[in-house]
C-alpha positions, 0 to 999 in steps of 0.5 A: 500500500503507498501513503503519502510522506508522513511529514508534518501530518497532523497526526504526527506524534499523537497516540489512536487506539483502536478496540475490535473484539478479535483480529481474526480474519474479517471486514472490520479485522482487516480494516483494523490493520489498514487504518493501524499501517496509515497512522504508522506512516503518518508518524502516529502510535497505532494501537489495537485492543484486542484479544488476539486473533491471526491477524496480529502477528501482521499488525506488529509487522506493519507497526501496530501496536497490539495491547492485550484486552478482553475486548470481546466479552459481552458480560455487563459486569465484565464491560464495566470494569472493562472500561476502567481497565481501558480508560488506565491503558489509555491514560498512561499510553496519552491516547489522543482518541478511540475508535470502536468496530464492533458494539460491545467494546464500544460501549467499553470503548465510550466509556472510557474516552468519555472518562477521559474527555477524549474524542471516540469514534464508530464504524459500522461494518455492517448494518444492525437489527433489532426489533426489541427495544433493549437491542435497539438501546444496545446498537445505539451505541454505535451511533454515539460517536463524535463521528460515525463512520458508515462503510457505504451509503446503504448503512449511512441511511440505515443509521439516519432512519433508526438513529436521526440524531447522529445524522450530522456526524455521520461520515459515509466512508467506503471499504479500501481495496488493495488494488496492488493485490487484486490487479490482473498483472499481480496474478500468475497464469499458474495461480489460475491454472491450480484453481481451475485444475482444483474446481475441474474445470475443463479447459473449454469451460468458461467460469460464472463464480459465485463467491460467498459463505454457503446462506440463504440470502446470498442467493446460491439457489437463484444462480442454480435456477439462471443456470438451468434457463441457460442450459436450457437456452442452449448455453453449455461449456460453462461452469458455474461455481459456488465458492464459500464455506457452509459454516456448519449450514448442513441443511442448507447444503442438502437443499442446494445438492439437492436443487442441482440434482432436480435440475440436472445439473450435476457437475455443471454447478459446482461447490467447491469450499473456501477459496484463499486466492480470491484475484486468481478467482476472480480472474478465473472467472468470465463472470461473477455475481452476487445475487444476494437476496438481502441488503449486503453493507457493502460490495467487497466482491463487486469491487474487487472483481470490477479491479480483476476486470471481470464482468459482475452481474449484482441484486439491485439491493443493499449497497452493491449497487454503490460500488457497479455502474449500469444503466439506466443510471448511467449510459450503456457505454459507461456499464462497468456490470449489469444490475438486476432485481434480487431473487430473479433468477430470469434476469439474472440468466439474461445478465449472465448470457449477456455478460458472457456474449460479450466479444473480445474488444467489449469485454476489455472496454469493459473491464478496463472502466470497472477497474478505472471505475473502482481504483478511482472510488474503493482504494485502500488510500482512499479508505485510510486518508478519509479516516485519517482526516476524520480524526485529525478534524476531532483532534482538532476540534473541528467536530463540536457535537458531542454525546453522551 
């Protein structure tokens, strides 16, 4: 990741403290990291509280901080002194601010920055239900901070409908990706090779990809039914894999194996488990969709498909719209990927052939505007200067709401 010069940063010497309740591997985990190397470049003490996890051995290595905390706990008793526990870390450490990612450590997290007069800040890395009103009071947490930073549009309104009194200090900042990693020129041919090899895909077979833990709504049931209208159609040659974890959802695996058999598309859609080379994957690929059938928060695989310059092919829904531009909001030769209305497996048949019909010089003018497209709004600079600027703007006073 490049960063500007540190030189004379408004941060320079100042001590931020984030808590997450692990640094295992995740939206906001990942993120932690990311906004823990930007304050170390800006010549700032990045700290983290948490209670471990895999990626703290990277946190160090990027020059993160790493205080041992029961960041995680969920017990009010344990929250309690959890917060005196915190407000004496940050005291002695001269913490200039605290950053929340996750809602129990927030409350932990506010606490102590209230104790101490310093300026607390949230991030919803996702959008929060709760229909009680003691999980309402609970969440409300997360809109508490002198800035409340939202990972897209969707979830900043998300927060204004049900929280309208952090409206102003709310801060819509996107999730970074790293465009060094997902770049096409980053991904040798053999990575691609193993993947296909590993998904036995034959060598005249082109990839749909779905890449997303095994649930419900990320639409895995949609693709197998636009996969049968293909076949049907008279499209074959083609491979339609579901790429993600069922994470002990053995019901619904069964339903899946079972919707392939009734339509008979036994080794024509693919699971395949867990991938870890998500670029060669999406590169792999001659489409990729997120059909979910509920809001997504954000659209990473939209993202970072669009970078890998594959064709993408999203539910209209939550916040992947944000992230691909298709028409009618913008004209046909600006579509960077195809919207389609969540749960229709019709347009998403008709997206998918459309997207696969494209000739040579189509597709490359279409995937050369994704990337433009993306680099330009979802970069991994992008995220951590625009957090960065949210905290030296409290620090320096630019922020007069306070709350309690």
């Amino acid at each position: 990741m490049a960063f500007p010069s540190s030189h004379m940063h408004p941060l320079e010497g100042r001590t931020i403290l984030q808590i997450v309740p692990e640094l295992e591997a995740g939206g906001a985990e990942r993120t932690t990291v990311d906004i823990a190397e930007g304050l170390v470049h800006a010549g700032a003490r990045a700290l983290v509280a948490t209670e471990g996890g895999r990626l703290v051995g990277e946190l160090q290595t990027k020059g993160g901080v790493w205080i041992p905390f029961p960041a995680a706990t969920k017990n009010p008793f344990s929250m309690l002194v959890n917060v005196r526990k915190l407000a004496r870390i940050c005291h002695q450490e001269r913490v200039s601010l605290v950053h929340a990612r996750s809602r129990a450590p927030a409350w932990v997290g506010l606490g102590a920055a209230r104790s101490l007069n310093i300026p607390f800040v949230t991030t919803y890395h996702g959008s929060y239900s709760g229909r009680s009103s003691v999980k309402v009071l609970y969440n409300s947490v997360m809109a508490r901070g002198d800035a409340v930073i939202a990972n897209s549009h969707y979830t900043g309104e998300l927060i204004r409908s049900v929280y309208p009194q952090a409206g102003d200090r709310i801060r819509v900042i996107h999730r970074g990706t790293d465009f060094s990693a997902f770049s096409p020129h980053a991904v040798a041919p053999e990575r691609i090779e193993a993947l296909r090899k590993a998904w036995e895909v034959a060598p005249h077979e082109r990839v749909v990809l779905l890449a997303a833990r095994l649930t419900g709504w990320k639409g895995q049931k949609v693709l197998i039914e636009a996969a049968a209208k293909l076949r049907d159609a008279g499209l074959n040659d083609v491979a339609y894999i579901l790429a993600g974890d069922p994470q002990g959802r053995e019901a619904y695996v069964k339903d899946l194996d079972g919707l392939i058999a009734a339509r008979k598309l036994k080794g024509v859609v693919r699971r395949v488990g867990h991938c870890t080379d998500m670029p060669a994957a999406f590169l792999a690929a001659s489409v990729v969709t997120v059909p979910s059938t509920e809001p997504e928060a954000f659209g990473r695989s939209a993202v970072e498909a669009q970078a890998m310059g594959t064709p993408v092919v999203v539910s209209d829904l939550g916040a992947v719209p944000e992230t691909v531009l298709s028409p009618p909001a913008v004209p046909p030769h600006e579509r960077t990927g195809w919207r389609i209305p969540a749960g229709d497996a019709d347009a998403l048949a008709e997206a998918v052939g459309a997207a696969l019909g494209l000739g040579a010089s189509a597709r490359i003018a279409l995937g050369t505007r994704a990337r433009t497209h993306v680099e330009r709004h979802f970069s991994l600079e992008r995220m951590v200067s625009s957090t960065l600027d949210v905290y030296s703007a409290l620090l320096a006073g630019r922020f007069t709401h306070r709350t309690s």
